[in-house]
FIMI-76151 format. One record per residue: residue number from 1; residue in three letters; chain; x, y, z of N, C-alpha, C in turn. Coordinates in pm, whole numbers, plus 50000, padded with zeros to 5 digits. Layout:
BEGIN
(NUM ALA A (X Y Z) (X Y Z) (X Y Z))
...
end
This chain:
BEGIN
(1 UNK A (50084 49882 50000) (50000 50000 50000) (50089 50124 50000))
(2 UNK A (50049 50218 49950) (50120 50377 49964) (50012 50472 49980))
(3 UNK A (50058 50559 50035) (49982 50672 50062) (50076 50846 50016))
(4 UNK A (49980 50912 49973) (50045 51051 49945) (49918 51142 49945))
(5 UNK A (50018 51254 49991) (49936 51353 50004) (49906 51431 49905))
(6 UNK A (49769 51477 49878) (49711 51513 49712) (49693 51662 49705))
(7 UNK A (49618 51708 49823) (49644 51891 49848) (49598 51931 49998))
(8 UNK A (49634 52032 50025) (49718 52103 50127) (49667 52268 50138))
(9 UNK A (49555 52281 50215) (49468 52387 50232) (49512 52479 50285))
(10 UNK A (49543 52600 50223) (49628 52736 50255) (49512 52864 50270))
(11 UNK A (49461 52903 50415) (49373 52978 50435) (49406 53136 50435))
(12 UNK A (49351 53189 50369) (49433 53310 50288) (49328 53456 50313))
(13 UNK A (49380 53549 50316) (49247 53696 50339) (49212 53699 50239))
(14 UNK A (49289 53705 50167) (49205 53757 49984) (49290 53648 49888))
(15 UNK A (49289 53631 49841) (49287 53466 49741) (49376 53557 49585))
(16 UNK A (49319 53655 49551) (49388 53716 49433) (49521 53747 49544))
(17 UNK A (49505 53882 49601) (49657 53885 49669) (49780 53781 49693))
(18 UNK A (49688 53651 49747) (49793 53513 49815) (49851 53472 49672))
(19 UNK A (49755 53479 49538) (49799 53391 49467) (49892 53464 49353))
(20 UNK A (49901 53618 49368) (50014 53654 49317) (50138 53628 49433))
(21 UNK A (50140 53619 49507) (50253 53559 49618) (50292 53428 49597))
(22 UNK A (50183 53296 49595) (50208 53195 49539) (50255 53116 49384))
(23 UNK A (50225 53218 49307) (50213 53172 49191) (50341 53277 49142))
(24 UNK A (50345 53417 49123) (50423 53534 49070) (50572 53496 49149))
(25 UNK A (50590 53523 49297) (50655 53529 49364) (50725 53335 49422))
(26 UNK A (50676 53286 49461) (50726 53150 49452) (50728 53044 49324))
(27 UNK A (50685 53128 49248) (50652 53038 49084) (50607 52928 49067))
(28 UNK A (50463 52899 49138) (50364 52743 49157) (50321 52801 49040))
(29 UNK A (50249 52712 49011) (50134 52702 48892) (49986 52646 48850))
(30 UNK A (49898 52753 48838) (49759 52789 48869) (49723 52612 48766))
(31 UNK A (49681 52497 48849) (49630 52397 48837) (49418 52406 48790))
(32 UNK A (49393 52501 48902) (49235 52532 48899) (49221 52613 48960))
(33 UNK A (49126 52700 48879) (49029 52833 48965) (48887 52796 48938))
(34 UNK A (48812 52764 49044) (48706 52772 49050) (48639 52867 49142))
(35 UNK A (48532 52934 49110) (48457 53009 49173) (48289 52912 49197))
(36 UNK A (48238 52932 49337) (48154 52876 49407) (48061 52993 49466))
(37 UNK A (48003 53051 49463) (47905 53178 49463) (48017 53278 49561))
(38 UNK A (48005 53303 49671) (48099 53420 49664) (48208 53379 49701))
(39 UNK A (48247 53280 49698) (48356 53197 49731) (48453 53150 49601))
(40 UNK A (48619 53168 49584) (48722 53067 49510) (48767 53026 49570))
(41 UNK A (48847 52909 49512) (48947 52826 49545) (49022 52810 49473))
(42 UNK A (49177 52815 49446) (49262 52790 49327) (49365 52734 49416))
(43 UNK A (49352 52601 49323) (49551 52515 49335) (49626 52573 49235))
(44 UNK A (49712 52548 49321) (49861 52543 49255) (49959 52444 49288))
(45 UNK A (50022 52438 49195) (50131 52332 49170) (50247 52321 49134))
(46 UNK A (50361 52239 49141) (50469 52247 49068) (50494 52111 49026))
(47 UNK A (50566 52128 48890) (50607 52053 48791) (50708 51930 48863))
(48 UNK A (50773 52036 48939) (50829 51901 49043) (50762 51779 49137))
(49 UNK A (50646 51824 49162) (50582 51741 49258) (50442 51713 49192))
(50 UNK A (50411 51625 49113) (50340 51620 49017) (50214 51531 49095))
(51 UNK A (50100 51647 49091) (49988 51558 49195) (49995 51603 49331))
(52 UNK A (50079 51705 49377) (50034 51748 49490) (50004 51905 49462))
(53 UNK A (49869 51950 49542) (49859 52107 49535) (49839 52125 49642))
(54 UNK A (49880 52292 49606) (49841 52371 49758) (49694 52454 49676))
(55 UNK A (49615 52453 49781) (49463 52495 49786) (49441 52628 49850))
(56 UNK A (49468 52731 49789) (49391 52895 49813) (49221 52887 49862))
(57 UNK A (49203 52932 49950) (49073 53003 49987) (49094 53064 50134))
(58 UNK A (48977 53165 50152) (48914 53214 50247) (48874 53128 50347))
(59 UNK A (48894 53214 50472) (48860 53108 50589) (48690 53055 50555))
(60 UNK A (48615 53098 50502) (48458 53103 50476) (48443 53040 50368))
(61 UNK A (48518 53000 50265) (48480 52914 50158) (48463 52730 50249))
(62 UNK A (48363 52707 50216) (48329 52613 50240) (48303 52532 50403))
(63 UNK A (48303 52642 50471) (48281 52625 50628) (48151 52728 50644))
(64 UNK A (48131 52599 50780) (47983 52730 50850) (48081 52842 50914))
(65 UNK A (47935 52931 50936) (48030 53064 50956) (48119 53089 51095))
(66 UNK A (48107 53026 51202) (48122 53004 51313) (48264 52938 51269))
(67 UNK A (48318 52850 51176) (48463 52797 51154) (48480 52917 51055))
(68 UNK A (48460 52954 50992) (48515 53060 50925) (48549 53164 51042))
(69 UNK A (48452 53212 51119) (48506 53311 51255) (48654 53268 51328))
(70 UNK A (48640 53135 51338) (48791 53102 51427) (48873 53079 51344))
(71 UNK A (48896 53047 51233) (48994 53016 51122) (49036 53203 51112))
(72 UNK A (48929 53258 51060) (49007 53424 51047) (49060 53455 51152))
(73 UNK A (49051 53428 51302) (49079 53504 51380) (49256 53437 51443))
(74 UNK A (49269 53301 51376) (49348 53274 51361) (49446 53326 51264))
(75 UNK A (49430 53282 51158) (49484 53386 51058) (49549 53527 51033))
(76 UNK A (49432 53614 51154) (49453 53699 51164) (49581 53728 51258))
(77 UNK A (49580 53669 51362) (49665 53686 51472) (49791 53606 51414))
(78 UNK A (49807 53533 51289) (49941 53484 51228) (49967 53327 51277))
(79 UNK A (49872 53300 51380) (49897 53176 51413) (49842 53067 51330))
(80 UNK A (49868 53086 51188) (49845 52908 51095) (50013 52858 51099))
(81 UNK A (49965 52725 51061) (50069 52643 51081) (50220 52669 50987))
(82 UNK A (50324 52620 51019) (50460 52685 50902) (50435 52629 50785))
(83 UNK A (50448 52663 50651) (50460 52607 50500) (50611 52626 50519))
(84 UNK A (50649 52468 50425) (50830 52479 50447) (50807 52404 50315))
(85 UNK A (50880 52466 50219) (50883 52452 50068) (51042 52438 50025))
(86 UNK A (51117 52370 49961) (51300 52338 49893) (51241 52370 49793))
(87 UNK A (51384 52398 49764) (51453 52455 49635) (51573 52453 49621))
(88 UNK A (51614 52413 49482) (51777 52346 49426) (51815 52521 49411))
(89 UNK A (51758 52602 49452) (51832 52764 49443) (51772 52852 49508))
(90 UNK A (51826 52854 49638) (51782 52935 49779) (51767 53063 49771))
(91 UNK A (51931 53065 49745) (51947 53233 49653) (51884 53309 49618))
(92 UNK A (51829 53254 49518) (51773 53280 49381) (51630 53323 49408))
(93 UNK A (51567 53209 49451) (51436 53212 49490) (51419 53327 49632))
(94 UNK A (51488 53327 49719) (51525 53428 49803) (51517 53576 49746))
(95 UNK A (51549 53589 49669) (51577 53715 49571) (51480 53744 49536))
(96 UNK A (51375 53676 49490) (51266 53663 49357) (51146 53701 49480))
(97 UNK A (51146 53637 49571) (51023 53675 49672) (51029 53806 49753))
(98 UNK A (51197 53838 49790) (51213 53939 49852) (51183 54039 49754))
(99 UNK A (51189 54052 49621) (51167 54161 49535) (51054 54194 49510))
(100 UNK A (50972 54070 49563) (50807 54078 49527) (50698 54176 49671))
(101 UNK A (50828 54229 49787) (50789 54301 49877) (50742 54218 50012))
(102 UNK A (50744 54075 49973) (50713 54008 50104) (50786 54020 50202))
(103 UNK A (50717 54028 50337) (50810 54060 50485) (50881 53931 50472))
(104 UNK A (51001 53985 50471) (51148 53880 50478) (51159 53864 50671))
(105 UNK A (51163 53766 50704) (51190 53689 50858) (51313 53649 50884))
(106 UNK A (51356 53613 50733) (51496 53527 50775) (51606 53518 50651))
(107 UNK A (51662 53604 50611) (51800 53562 50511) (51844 53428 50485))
(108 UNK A (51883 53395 50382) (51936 53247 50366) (52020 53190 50483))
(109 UNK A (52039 53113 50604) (52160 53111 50656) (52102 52947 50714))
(110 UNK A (52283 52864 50757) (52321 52794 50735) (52188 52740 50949))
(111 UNK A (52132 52625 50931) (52032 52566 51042) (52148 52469 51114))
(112 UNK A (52158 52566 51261) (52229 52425 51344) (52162 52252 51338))
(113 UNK A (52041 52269 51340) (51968 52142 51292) (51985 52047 51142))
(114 UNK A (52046 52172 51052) (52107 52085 50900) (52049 52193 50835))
(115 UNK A (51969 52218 50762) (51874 52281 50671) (51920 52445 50635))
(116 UNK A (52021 52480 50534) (52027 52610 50469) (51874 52648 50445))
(117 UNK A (51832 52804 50504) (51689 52802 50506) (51695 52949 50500))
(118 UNK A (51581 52998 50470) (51489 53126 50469) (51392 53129 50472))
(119 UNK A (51317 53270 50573) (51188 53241 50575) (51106 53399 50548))
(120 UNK A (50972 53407 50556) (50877 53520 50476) (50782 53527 50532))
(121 UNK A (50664 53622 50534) (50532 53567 50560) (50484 53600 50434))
(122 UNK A (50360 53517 50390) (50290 53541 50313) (50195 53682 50295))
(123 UNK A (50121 53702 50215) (50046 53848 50214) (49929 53828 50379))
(124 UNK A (49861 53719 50406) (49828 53691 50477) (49830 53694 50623))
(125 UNK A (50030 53678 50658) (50088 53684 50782) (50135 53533 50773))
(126 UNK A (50121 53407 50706) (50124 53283 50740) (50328 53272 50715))
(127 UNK A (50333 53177 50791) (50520 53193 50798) (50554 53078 50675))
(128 UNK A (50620 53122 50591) (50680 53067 50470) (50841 53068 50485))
(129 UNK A (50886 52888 50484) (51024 52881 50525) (51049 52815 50384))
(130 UNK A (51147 52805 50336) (51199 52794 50211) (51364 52714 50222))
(131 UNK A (51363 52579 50240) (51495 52488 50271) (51554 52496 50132))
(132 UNK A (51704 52484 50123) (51777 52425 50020) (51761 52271 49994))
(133 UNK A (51702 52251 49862) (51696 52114 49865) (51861 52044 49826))
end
């Protein structure tokens, strides 16, 4: 048996904003946009990891409103969980996000734990760490 993970729900304030961050600035690639009455959702993907997406929406797409209330208020206060994303060019990609105006957290530098890393928050506040693969 195997198991893998297929997508990966990224709760976002505004969904256009996140996904020029996700897509412009980390260079994923828009898999699906669907719109659901006042609600989207758009994956994205990379060519490298073929079959897994990350999933854009609003704390309110697809929750009663009462989980949409604690999901934003989470969100809001910055406390969602870390996204930790590699890349064969730290540098590079370092460069490309910092130019895109995202709050930089952390410069490329070398993890007593192993991991050459940098980190960002998203337009959102959510903490985006970025390993050398």
């Amino acid at each position: 048996m195997t198991i893998s993970i297929r997508y990966f729900n990224v709760s976002v304030t505004d969904v256009e904003e996140s996904l020029a961050f996700y897509r412009d600035a980390l260079g994923l690639e828009v898999e699906q946009d669907v719109a659901s009455g006042d609600h989207r959702w758009v994956t994205l993907g990379s060519p490298a990891q073929p079959g897994l997406g990350l999933v854009l929406s609003t704390p309110y797409a697809g929750r009663p409103e009462v989980d949409g209330d604690a999901l934003q208020t989470l969100l809001t206060k910055g406390s969602m969980p870390i996204i930790v994303f590699a890349t064969d060019d730290l540098d590079g990609l370092f460069e490309r996000v910092r130019a895109s105006g995202a709050e930089v957290l952390q410069e490329p530098m070398d993890q007593p734990w192993g991991p050459r890393d940098c980190a960002f928050r998203d337009p959102s506040g959510t903490t985006i760490r970025i390993a050398a693969a």
